[in-house]
C-alpha positions as CSV (number, residue, x, y, z in Angstrom):
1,X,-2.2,-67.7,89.4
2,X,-1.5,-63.8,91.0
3,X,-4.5,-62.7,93.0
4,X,-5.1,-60.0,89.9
5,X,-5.7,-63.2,87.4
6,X,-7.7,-65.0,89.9
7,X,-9.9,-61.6,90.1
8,X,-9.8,-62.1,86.5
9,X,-11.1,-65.5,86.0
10,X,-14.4,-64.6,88.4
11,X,-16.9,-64.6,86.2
12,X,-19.1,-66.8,84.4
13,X,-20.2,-68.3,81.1
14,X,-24.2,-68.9,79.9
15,X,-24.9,-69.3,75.9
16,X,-28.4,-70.1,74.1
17,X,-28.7,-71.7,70.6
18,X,-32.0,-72.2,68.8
19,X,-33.4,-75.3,67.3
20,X,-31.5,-74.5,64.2
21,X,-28.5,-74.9,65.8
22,X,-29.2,-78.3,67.4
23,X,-29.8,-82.1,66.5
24,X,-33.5,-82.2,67.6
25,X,-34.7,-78.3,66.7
26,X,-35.0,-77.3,70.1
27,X,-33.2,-74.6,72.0
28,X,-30.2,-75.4,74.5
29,X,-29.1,-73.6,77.1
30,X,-26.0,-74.1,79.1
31,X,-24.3,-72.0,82.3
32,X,-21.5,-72.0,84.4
33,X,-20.7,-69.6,86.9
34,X,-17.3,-69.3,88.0
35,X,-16.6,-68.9,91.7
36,X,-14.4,-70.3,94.5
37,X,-13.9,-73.9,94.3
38,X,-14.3,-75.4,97.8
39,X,-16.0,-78.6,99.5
40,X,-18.8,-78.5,100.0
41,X,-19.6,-76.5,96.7
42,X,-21.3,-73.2,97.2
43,X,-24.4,-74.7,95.3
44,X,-26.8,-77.3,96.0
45,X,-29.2,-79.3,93.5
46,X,-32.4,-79.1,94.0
47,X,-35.5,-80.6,92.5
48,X,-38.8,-78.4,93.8
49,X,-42.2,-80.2,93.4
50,X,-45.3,-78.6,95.3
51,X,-48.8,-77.6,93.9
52,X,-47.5,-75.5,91.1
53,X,-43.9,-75.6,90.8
54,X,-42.0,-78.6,89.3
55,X,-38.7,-77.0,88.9
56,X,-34.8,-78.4,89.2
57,X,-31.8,-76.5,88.9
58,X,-29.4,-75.2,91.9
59,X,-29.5,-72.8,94.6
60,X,-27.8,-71.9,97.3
61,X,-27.9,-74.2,100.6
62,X,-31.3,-73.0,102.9
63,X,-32.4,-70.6,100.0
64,X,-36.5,-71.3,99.2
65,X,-35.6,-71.2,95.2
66,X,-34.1,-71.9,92.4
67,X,-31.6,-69.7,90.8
68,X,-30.5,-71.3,87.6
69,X,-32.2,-74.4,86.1
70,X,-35.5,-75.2,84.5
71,X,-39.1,-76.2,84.9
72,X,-41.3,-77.9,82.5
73,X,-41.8,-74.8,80.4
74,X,-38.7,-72.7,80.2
75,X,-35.1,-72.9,80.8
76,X,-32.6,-70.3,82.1
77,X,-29.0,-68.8,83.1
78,X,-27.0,-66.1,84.4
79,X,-23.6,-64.3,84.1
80,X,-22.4,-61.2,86.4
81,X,-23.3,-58.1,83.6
82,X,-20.8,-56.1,85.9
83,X,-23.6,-53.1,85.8
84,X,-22.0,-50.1,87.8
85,X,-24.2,-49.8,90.6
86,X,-22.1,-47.8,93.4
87,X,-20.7,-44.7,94.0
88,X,-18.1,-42.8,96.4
89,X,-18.8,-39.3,97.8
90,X,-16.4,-37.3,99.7
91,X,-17.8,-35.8,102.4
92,X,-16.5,-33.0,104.6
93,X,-17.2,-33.2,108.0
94,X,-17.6,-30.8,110.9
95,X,-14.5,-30.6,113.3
96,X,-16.5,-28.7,116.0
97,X,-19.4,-30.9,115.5
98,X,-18.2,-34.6,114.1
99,X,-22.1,-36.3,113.3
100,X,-22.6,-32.7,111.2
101,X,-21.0,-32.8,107.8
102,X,-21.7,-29.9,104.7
103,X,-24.2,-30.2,102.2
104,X,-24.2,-27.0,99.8
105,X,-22.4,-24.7,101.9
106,X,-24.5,-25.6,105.3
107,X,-23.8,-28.1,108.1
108,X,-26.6,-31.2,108.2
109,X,-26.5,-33.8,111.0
110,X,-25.8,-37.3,109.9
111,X,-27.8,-40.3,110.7
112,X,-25.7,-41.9,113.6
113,X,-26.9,-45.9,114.4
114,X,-25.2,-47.5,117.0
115,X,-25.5,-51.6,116.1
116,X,-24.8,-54.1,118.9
117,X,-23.1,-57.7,118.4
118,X,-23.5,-59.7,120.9
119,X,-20.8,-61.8,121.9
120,X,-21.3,-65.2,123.6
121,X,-19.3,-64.8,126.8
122,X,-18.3,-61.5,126.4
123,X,-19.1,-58.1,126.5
124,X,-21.3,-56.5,123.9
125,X,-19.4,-54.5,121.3
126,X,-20.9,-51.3,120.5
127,X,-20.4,-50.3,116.3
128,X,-20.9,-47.0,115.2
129,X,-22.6,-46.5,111.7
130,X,-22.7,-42.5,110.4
131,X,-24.7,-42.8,107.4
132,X,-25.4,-39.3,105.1
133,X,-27.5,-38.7,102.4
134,X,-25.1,-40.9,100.7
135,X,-25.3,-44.1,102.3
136,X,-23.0,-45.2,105.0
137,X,-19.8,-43.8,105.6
138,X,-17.0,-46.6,104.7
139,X,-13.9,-44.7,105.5
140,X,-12.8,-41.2,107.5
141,X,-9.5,-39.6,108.2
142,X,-10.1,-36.6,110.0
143,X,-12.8,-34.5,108.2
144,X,-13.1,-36.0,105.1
145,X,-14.8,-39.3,104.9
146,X,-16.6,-41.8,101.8
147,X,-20.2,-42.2,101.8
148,X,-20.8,-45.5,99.6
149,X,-24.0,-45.2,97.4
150,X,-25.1,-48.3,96.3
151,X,-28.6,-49.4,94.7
152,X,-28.6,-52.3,96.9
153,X,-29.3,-50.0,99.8
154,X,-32.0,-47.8,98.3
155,X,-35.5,-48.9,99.7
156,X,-36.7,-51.8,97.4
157,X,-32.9,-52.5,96.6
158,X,-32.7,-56.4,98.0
159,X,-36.0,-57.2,96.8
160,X,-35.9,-60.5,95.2
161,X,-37.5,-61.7,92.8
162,X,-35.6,-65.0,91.9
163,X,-38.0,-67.5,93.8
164,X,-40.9,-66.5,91.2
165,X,-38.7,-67.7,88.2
166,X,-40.0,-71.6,88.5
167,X,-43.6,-70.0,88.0
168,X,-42.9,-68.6,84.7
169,X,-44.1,-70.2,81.1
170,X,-43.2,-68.5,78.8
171,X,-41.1,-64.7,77.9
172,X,-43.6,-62.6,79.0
173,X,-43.5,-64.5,82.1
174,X,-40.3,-64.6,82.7
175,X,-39.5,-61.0,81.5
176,X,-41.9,-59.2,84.1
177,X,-40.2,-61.4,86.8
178,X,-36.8,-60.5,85.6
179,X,-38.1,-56.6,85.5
180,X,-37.8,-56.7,89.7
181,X,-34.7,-58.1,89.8
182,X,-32.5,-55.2,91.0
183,X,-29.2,-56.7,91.8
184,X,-26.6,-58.0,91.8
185,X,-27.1,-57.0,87.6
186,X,-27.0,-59.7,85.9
187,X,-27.2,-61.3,82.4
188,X,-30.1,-63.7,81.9
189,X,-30.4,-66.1,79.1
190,X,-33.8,-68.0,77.8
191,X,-34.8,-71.2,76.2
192,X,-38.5,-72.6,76.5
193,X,-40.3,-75.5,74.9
194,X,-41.9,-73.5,71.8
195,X,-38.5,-72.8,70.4
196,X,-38.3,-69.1,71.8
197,X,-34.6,-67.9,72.7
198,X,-33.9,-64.5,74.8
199,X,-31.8,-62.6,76.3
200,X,-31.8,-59.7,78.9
201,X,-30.2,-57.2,81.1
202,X,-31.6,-57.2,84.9
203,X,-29.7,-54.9,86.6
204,X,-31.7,-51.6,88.7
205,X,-28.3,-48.7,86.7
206,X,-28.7,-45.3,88.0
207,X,-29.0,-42.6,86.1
208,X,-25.6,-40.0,87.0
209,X,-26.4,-36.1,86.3
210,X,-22.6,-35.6,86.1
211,X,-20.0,-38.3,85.2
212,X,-20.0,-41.7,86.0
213,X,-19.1,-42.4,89.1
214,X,-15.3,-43.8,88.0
215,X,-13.5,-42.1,91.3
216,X,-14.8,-40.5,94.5
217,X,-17.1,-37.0,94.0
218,X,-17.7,-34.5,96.0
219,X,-20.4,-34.9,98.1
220,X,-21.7,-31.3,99.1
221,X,-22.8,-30.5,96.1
222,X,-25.9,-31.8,93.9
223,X,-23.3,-32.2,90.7
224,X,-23.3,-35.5,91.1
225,X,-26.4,-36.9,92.3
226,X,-28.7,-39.8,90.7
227,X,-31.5,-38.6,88.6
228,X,-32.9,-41.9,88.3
229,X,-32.8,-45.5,87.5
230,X,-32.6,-46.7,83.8
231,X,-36.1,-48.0,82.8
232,X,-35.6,-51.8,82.1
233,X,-37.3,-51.4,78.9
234,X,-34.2,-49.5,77.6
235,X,-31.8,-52.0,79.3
236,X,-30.2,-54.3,76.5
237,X,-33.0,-57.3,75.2
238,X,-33.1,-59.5,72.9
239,X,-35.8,-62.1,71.6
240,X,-35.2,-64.6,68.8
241,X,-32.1,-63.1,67.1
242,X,-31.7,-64.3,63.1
243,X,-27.9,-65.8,64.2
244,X,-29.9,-67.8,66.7
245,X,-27.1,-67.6,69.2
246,X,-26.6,-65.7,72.1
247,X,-23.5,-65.6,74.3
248,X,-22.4,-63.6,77.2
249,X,-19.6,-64.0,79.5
250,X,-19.1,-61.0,81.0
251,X,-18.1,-58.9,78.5
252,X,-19.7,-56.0,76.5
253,X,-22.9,-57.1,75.4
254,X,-23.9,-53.2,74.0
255,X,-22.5,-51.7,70.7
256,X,-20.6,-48.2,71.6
257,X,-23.3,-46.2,70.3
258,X,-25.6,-47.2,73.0
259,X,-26.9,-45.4,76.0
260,X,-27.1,-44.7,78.7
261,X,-24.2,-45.5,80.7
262,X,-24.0,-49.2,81.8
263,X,-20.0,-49.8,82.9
264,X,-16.8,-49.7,82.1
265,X,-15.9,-52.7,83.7
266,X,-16.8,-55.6,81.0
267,X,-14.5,-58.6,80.8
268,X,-11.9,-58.8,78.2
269,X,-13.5,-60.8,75.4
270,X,-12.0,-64.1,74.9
271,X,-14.7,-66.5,76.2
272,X,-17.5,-64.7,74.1
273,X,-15.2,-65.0,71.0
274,X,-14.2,-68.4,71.5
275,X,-17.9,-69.4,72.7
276,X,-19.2,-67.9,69.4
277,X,-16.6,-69.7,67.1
278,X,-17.5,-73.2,68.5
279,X,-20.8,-72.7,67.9
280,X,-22.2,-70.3,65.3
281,X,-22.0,-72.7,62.2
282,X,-23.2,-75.7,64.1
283,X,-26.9,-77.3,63.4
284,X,-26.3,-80.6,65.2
285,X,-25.5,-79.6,68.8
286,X,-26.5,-81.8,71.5
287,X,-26.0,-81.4,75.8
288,X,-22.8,-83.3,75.8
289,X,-21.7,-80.8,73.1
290,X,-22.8,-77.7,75.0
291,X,-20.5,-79.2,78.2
292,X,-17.6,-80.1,75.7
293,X,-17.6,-76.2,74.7
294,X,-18.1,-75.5,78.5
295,X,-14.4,-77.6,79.3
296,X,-12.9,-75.9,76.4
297,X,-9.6,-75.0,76.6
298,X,-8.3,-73.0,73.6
299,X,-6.7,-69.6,75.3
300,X,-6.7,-66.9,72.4
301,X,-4.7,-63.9,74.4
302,X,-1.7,-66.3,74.8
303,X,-1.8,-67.9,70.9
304,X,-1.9,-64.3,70.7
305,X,1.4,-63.9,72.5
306,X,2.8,-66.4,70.5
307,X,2.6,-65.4,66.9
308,X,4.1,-62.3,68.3
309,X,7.0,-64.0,69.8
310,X,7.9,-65.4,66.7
311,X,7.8,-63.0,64.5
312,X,9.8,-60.8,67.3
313,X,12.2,-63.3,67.0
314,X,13.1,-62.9,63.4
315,X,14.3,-59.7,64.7
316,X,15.6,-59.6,68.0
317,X,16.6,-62.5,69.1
318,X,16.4,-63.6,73.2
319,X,19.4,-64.0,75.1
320,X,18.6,-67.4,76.6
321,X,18.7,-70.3,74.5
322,X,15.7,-71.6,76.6
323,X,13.7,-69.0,74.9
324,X,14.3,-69.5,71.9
325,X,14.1,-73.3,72.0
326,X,10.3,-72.6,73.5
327,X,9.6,-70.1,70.9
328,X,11.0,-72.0,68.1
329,X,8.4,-74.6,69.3
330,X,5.3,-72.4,69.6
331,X,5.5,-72.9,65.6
332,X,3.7,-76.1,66.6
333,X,0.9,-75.0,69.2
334,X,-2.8,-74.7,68.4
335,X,-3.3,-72.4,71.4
336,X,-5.1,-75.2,73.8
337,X,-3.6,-75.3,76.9
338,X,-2.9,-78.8,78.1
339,X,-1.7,-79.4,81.5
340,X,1.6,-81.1,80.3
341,X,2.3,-78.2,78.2
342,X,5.3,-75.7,79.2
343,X,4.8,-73.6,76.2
344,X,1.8,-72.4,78.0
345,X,3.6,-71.8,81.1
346,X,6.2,-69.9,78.7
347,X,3.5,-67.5,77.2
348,X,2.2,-67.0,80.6
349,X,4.9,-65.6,82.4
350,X,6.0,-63.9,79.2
351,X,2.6,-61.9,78.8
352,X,3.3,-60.8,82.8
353,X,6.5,-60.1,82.1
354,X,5.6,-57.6,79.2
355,X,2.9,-56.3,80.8
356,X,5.7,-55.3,83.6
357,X,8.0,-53.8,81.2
358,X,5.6,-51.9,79.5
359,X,4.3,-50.3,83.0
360,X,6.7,-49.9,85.3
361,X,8.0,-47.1,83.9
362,X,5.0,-45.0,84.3
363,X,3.9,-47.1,87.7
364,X,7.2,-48.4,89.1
365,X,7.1,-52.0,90.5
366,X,3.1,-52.3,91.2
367,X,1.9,-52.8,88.0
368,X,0.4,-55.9,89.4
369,X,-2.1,-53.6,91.1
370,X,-3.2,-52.4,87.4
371,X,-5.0,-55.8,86.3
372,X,-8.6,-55.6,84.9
373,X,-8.6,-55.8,81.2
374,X,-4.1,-55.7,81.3
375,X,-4.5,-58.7,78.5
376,X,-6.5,-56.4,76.3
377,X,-4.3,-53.3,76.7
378,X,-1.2,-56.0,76.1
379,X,-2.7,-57.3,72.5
380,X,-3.9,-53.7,71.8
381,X,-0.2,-52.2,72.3
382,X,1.3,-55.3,70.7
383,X,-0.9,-54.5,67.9
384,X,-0.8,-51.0,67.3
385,X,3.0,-50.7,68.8
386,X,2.4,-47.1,69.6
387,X,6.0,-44.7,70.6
388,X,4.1,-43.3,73.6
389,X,4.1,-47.2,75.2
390,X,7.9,-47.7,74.1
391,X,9.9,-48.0,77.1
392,X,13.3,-46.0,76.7
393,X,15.2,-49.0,77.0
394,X,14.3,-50.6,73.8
395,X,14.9,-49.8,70.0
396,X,12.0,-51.5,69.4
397,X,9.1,-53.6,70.4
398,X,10.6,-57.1,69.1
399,X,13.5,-56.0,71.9
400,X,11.0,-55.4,74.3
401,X,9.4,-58.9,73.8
402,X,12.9,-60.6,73.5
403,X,13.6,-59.0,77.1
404,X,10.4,-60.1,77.9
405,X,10.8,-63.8,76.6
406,X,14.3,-63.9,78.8
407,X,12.5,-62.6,81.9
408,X,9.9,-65.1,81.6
409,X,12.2,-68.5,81.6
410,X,14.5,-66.4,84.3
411,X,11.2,-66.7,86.4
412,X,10.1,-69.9,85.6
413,X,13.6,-71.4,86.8
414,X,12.8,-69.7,89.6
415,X,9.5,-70.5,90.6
416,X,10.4,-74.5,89.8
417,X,13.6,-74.4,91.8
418,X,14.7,-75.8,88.0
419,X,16.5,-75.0,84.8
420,X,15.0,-77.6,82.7
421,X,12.3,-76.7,80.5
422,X,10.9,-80.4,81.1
423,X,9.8,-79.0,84.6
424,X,7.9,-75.7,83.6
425,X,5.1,-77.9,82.4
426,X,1.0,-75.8,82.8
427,X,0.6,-78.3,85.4
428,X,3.1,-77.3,87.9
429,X,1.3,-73.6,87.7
430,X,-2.0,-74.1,87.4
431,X,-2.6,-77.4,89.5
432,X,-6.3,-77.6,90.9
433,X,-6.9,-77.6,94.8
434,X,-10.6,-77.7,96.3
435,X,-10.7,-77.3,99.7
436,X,-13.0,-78.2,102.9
437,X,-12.8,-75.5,105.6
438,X,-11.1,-78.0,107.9
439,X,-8.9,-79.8,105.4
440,X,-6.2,-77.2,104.0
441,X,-3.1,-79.2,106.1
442,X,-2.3,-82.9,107.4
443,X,-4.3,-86.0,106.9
444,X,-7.6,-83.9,106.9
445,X,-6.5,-82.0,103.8
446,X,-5.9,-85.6,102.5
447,X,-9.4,-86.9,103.4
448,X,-11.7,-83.5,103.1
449,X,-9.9,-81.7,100.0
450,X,-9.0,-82.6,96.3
451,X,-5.7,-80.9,95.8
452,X,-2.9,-81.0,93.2
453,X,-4.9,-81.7,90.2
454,X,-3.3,-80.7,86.7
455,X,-5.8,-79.4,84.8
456,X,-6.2,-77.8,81.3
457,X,-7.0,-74.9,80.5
458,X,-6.2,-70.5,81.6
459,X,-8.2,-67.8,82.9
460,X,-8.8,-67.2,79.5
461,X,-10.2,-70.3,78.2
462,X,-13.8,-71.4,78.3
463,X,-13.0,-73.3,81.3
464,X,-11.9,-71.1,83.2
465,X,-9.0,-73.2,85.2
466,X,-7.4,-71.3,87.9
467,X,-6.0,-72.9,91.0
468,X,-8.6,-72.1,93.1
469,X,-11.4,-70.1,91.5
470,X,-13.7,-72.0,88.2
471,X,-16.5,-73.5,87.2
472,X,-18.4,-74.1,90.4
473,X,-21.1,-75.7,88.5
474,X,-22.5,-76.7,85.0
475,X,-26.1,-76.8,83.4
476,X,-27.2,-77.4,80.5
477,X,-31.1,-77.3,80.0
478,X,-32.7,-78.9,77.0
479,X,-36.0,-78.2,76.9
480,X,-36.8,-81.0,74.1
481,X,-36.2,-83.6,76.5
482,X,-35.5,-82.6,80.3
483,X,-34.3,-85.5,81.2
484,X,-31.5,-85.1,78.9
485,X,-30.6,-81.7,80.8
486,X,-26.7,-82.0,82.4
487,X,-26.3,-80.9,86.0
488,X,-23.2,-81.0,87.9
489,X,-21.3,-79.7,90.8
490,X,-17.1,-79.5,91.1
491,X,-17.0,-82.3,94.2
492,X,-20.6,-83.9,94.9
493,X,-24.1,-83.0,96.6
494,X,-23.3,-84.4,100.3
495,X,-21.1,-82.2,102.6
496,X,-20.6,-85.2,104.9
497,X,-16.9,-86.7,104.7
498,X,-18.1,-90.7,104.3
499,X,-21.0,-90.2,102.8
500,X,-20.9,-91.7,99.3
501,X,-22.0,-88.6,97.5
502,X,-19.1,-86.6,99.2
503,X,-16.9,-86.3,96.1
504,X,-19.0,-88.9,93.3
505,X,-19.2,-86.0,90.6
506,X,-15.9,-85.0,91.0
507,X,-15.0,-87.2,87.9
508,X,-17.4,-86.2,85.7
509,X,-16.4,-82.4,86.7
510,X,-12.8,-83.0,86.0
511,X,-12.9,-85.0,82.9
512,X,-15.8,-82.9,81.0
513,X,-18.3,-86.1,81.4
514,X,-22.0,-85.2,81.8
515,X,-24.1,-86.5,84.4
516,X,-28.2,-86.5,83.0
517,X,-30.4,-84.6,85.1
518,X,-33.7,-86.8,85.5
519,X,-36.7,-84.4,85.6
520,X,-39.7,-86.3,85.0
521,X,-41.8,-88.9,87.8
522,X,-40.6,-91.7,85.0
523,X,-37.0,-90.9,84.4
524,X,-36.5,-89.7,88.6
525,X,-38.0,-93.0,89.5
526,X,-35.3,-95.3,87.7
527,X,-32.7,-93.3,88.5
528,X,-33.6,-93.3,92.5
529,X,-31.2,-94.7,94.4
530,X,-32.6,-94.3,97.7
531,X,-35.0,-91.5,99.5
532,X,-35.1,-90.1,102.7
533,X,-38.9,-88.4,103.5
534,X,-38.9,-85.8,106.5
535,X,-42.2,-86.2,108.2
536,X,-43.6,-82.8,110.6
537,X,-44.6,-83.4,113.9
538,X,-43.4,-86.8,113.8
């Protein structure tokens, strides 16, 4: 994958379905976040028991909480809402006096902090931080200079209110706990034992008098400046919706009409669509159905790309036989991406290859530098084949796409050292490595990683599958039996090369197999292996 898809494929999935949904008429929740695959994972399972909490789930390594899991009451989950929280201001500096910069036509002296960092063995090193009315100043050339306003940096903004989620019962519980979480904005999803499903948006949005905050303002003027926060009870909820099904994964979860402004930086769509169609007629769903839709790997954008190949083809005609052999063949695929597929591998480079031909004339050869949301404006041109989009080049947009098709197995040969379209297989592109900090070359890449795993599935698909970024762990909590909850991390819960829970989930990760998540004193107790108590003082 190019660094722009793996940017692509950070996100995350989290879903609830009511009781009418489901085999036993209780809610299930499931989440995965997606994040950077290494050893060991970035999160940690945890099962928290003290006077008053009984809560499992994971967190990350040292931190006193639980971020995603369950207790005996509730269940919940959380995807990245991408809320636009930050701001750059230009400001003008002094040149006579360089810690004074303008605020409405008069010089103001800037906060100047000078932070140490101490050095083992060396000198100290001395940074300076000039911070305006802005926030701290993350970039100058001469005069000018961006102050970065961010809510994380007001006063209250790193608050956290996370630990406090094990303590909560029931909505109103968990909604006032979610009302002081600031940041990062997220999407929360809610199951609990009564039946009740929810949904809300935690995120601290500020209020813009002028704009919203898309490029760099000036910064000596009020124009710009934050009115306020959005009051969370105006922030998008929802509690027991008639479709009994909620999904986000990181795309728009407002209708246009809504306001105020929240972002313009939702994910394209194709999780949330293909979530919703794998689920919104069921009533018999189960856990181990919830992780089957979790490893799911249909890819819509690129059976997308492939009824438009063909038709394209009735018309204009690639150059390269090896085109249209694959495109003749796309006739056949239902749009899930197997590893040993190289009509995936076709469709992929041929969407980047569009995408290229389509820009380049209006951004020369970095379009890869234009890459959030590129799928959607490719199926939205491809759709609506507007003149203004045309390059010059082509008669047509069924030339532009055979051109496209021919650039696409020019590139594959190329990539695969190979002309044979035996060796283009998804595999060879999209192969899995995991790696531990020490273990990228030699025989310690053999020992500490997992590398050069074919894998299933796009940036696109449920799954997520991209070399190096995906589903850095899976829940599912089913709060009509806890013990039938699925937990599981990418490698295994040990960080220790040897120890036998090094890598023992990686299976189970790989192959979509669920691993039960005992919750109560019964259910833990037979599935102890062995226990290690940590005694004070002693």
């Amino acid at each position: 994958e190019s660094k722009s898809e793996i940017r692509q494929g950070l996100g995350s999935n989290n879903w609830v379905v009511s009781g009418a949904h489901s085999a036993t008429g209780k809610p299930l929740l499931a989440n995965d976040t997606h994040l950077e695959l290494s050893i060991p994972s970035i999160w940690y399972e945890v099962h928290l028991t003290a006077p008053g909490w009984d809560v499992k789930g994971v967190t990350f390594p040292g931190a006193p909480m639980i971020i995603i899991g369950h207790n005996d009451h509730i269940a919940w989950g959380f995807t990245n809402n991408g809320a636009d929280v930050q701001d750059l201001y230009i400001e003008t500096f002094n040149p006579a006096s360089p810690d004074e910069y303008r605020v409405k036509g008069a010089w103001t002296k800037a906060q100047v902090i000078d932070e140490t960092i101490r050095i083992k063995g060396q000198p100290d090193e001395h940074l300076k931080i000039v911070v305006t009315r802005h926030g701290p100043i993350v970039h100058r050339e001469g005069d000018k200079a961006y102050a970065l306003r961010w809510t994380a940096t007001e006063p209250g903004g790193l608050v956290n209110s996370y630990n406090w989620l094990g303590k909560a019962h029931n909505w109103k519980e968990f909604r006032e706990i979610m009302r002081h979480v600031w940041g990062p904005g997220q999407n929360a999803v809610y199951a609990d034992v009564e039946g009740n499903i929810g949904y809300l948006m935690a995120a601290r949005v500020p209020i813009r008098k002028k704009g919203h905050g898309e490029v760099p303002v000036p910064g000596d003027t009020d124009d710009y400046e934050w009115t306020g926060y959005i009051p969370f009870d105006q922030l998008p909820q929802a509690l027991n919706p008639e479709s009994g099904l909620i999904v986000t994964a990181n795309a728009r979860v407002v209708g246009p009409n809504y306001k105020p402004y929240l972002t313009d930086r939702w994910d394209e769509p194709y999780r949330t669509a293909r979530i919703y169609d794998l689920l919104h007629d069921r009533h018999d769903l189960r856990p181990e159905d919830m992780l089957k839709v979790q490893t799911d790997t249909y890819s819509y954008p690129h059976l997308f790309l492939a009824d438009q190949l063909m038709a394209a083809a009735k018309i204009a005609q690639p150059k390269d036989p090896r085109a249209r052999t694959l495109i003749e063949g796309l006739k056949d695929w239902n749009g899930i991406a197997d590893a040993g597929s190289p009509e995936v591998s076709f469709l992929h480079a041929a969407r980047r290859a569009a995408i290229d031909l389509l820009l380049e004339p209006f951004l020369g050869k970095d379009t890869n530098l234009y890459h959030w949301r590129s799928t959607a404006f490719l199926q939205k041109v491809l759709t609506d084949r507007p003149a203004k989009w045309l390059p010059a080049a082509y008669k047509n947009y069924d030339e532009l796409l055979a051109a496209a098709a021919d650039l696409a197995v020019t590139n594959l040969a190329e990539q695969t050292k190979s002309g044979r379209v035996e060796d283009w297989a998804w595999k060879y592109f999209n192969s899995l490595d995991m790696f531990h900090p020490l273990g990228h070359d030699g025989l310690l890449k053999r020992f500490l990683s997992i590398t050069d795993k074919p894998q299933a599935g796009t940036v696109y698909s449920v799954r997520a599958a991209t070399k190096y970024h995906g589903p850095a762990m899976r829940f599912v909590g089913n709060p009509g039996n806890w013990d039938e909850s699925i937990l599981l991390l990418p490698a295994g819960q040990s960080g220790q090369p040897g120890s036998s829970h090094y890598s023992d989930q990686f299976s189970y990760w790989y192959e979509g197999q669920p691993v039960f998540a005992a919750f109560s004193d019964a259910a833990e107790a037979n599935a102890r292996r062995h226990a290690l108590t940590l005694k004070p003082g002693s």
